[in-house]
N, C-alpha and C positions, 0 to 999 in steps of 0.2 A: 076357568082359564081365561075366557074372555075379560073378565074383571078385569085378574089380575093385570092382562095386557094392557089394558086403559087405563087403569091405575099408572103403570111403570110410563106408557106416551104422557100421561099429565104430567107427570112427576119431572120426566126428564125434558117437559117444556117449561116448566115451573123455574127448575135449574138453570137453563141456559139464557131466560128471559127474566129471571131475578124478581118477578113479582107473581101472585094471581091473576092480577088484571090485563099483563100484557100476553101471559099464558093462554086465558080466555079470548081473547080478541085472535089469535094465532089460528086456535084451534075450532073458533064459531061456538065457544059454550057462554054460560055464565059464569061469574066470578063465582057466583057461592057453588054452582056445581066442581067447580074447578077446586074451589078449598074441601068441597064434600070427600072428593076422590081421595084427594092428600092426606085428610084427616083419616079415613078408611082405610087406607093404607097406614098409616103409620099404628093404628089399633090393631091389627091382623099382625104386623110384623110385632109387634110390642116394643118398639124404638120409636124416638123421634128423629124425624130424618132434617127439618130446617129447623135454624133459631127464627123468631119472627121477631120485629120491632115494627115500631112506627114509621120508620123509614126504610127497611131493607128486610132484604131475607138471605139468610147464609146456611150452609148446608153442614151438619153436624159431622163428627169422622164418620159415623151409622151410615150418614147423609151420601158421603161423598163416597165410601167402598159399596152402598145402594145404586149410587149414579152408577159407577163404573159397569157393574153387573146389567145393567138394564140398557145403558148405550151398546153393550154388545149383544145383547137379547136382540133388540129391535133392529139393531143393523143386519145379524145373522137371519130374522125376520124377511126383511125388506128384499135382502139379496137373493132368499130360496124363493120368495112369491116372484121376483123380476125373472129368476131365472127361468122358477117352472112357467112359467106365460110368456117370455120372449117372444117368442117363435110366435102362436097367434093371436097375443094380445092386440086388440084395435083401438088407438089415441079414443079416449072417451073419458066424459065430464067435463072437470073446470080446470084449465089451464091459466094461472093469473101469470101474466106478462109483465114487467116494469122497464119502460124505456125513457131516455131523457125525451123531452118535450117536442123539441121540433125534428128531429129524427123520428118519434113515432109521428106525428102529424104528417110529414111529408112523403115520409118511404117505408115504416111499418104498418101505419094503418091502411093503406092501399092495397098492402102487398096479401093481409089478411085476408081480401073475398078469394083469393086464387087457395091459400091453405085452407079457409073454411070448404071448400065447393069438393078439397080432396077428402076433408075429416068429418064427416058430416055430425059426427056423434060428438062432438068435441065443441066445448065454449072456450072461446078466449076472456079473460076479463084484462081487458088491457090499462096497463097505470100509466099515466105523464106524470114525469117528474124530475126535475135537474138534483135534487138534491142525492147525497150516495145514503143507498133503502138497504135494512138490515135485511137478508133474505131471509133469515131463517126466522129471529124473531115476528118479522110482517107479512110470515107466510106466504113468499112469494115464491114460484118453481123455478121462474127463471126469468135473468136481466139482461139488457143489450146495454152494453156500455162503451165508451169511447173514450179514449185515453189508456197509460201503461199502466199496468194493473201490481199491485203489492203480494206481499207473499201473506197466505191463511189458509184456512182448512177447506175454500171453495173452489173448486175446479171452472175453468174457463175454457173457451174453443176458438181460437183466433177465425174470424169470419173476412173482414176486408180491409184495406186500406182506407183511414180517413183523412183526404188532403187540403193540405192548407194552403188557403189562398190570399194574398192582401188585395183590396180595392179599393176603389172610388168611384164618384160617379165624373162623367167628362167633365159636367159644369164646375164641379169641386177643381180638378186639375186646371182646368182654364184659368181658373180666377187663383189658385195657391202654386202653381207648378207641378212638375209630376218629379215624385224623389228618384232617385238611379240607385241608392246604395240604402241598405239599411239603416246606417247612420242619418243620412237623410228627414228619418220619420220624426225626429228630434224635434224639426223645424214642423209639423203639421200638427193637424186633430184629428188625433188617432181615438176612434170608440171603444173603450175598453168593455170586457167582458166579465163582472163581478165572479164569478165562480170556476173561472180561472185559476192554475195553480200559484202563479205568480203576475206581477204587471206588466211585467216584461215579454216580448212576442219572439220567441224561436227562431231562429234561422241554422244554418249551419253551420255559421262561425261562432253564433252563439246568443246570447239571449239579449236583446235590446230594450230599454226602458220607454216606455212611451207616454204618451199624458193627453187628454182631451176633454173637450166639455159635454158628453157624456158616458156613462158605462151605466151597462143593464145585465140581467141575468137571464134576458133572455136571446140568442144567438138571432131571432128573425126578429125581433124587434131592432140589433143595431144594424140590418141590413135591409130595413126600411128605412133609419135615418142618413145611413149614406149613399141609397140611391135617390133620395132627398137632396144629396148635397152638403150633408151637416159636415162628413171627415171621411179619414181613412179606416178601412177594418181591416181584420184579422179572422177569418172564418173556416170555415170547409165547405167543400164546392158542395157541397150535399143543399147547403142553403144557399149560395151564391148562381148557382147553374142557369137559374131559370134567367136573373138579374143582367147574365153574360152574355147570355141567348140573343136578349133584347135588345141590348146596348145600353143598360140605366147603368150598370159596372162595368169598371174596365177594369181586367188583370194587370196588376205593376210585379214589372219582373225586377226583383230586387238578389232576385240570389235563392238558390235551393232552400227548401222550407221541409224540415222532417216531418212524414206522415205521423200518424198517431192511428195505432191498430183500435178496428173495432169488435167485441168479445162478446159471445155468450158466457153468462155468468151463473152458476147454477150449485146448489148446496152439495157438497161431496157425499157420493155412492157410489157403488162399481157399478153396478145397473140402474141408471137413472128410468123414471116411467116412459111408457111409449109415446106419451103426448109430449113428454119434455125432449126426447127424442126425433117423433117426426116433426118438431119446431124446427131443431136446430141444425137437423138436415134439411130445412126446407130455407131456412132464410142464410145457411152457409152456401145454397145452389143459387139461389138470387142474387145474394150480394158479392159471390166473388171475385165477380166480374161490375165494380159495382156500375146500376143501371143510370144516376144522376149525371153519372161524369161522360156516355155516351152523348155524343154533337158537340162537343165541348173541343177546340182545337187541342190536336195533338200535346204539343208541351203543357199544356193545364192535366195534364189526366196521366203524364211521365209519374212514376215513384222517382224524390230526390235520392239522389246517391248519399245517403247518410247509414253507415252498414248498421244494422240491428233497429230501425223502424218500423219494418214489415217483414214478417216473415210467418207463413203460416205454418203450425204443426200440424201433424201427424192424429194426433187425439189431444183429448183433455190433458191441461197442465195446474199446476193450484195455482188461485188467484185468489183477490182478495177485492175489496170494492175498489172503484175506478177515482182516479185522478187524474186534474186535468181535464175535465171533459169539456169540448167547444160548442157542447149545446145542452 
């Protein structure tokens, strides 16, 4: 029985990952062990379950009424081990984390020595990364993501507001003006943000087009060059806080800016593990109150009144990977 259980996890990583090799990589095997399983299985059942080509692999009808039976095995699996161990399972092993770049540098990796000191049994393997990470294919437990999220088969946990801010630094406004309306930004150099949804910067009237000499992918790199002086940005106080604190950025009150919620993002189950678990109650109690935007005067740290920007649920809802992310 064990076999066959390994067998059915290869198979149905095989499937949803479309090759051996990214099967392998998911699951810490080799490729030829990886094709050993399949081929093993496919001689035991006496079908073939993929067509293989040089380029792809596609699941036979054998293949695919195989799939079906085996994503309900392993789920029915997954759900009676969560269940029987609920109660005193303790977060333990490797929990691999994926968070964009300068949100984990600034406010997840810090926040990490407080969860590790409660979990002791428990590794985190933490990833930076702005680009949007397959979870399931890149075997990740779970994402923090920033921006509104799409509809697919992964559940999300709305965790905190992420708010937007525009700035500059004095010397910029001294020498260009300071704008008063969003139309305004037309006239300046505004740093745009490559990985962005669009070029255009949000407000609540609506979306404004801006242009500048230069845009990065990465959110702390364009708020080193306008506390520099280079232009105007477009951020979340998560990176601007410290900038505000100082005086190297000033907030321009141009008009309510919609938040952009931030998400735990995590592959659907009814009983996720304990480790993915005590995370997501650990950094929805940190961040709901988020801690960057403390000292920060009052109207920088307001939610604008744009209805449906922030709103936290109840439990998990489906989500899908993040758009829009400002870092």
């Amino acid at each position: 029985m064990p076999d066959r259980l390994t067998g059915m996890q290869i198979f149905a990583r095989v499937a949803a990952t479309g090759s051996f090799s990214a099967a392998a990589r998911a699951l810490a095997l080799s490729q030829s062990g990886v094709t050993k399983h399949v081929a093993a299985l496919e001689e035991r059942l006496g079908a073939r379950l993929l067509h293989r080509s040089t380029r792809r692999l596609t699941l036979t009808e054998a293949g695919r009424r195989y799939l079906e039976a085996c994503e309900r095995i392993l789920v029915e699996i997954d759900e009676a081990e969560a269940a029987a161990g609920a109660e005193a399972e303790e977060p333990r092993g490797t929990l691999r984390l994926n968070v964009p770049v300068s949100f984990g540098v600034l406010q997840v990796a810090p926040a990490l020595a407080e969860f590790g000191r409660a979990h002791p049994s428990l590794t985190v393997e933490l990833g930076l990364n702005d680009r949007p990470v397959d979870l399931i294919e890149e075997g990740w437990d779970l994402a923090l993501r920033i921006g509104h999220l799409r509809e697919s088969s992964l559940v999300a946990r709305a965790l905190a507001p992420c708010r937007m801010r525009v700035c500059a630094a004095p010397a910029y406004l001294a020498a260009r003006g300071r704008p008063r309306r969003p139309e305004d930004l037309a006239g300046h150099n505004c740093l745009g943000y490559t990985l962005a949804s669009s070029d255009g910067w949000r407000f609540e009237g609506g979306t404004v087009s801006v242009a500048g000499s230069l845009r990065a992918s990465n959110g702390a790199a364009l708020v080193a060059a306008a506390e520099a002086g280079l232009g105007v940005i477009y951020q979340p106080t998560f990176l601007v806080a410290a900038a505000l604190r100082r005086g190297g950025l000033v907030a321009l009150d141009l008009g309510p800016i919609p938040a952009l919620p931030i998400h735990a993002v995590m592959p659907s189950r009814r009983n996720p593990p304990a480790k993915v678990r005590a995370l997501v109650a650990f950094v929805a109690a940190r961040f709901a109150d988020p801690p960057w935007d403390r000292g920060l005067p009052a109207a920088l740290c307001a939610d604008d009144p744009l209805p449906g920007t922030w709103a936290a649920p109840s439990g998990p809802v489906p989500a899908a990977a993040d758009a829009g992310r400002p870092s």
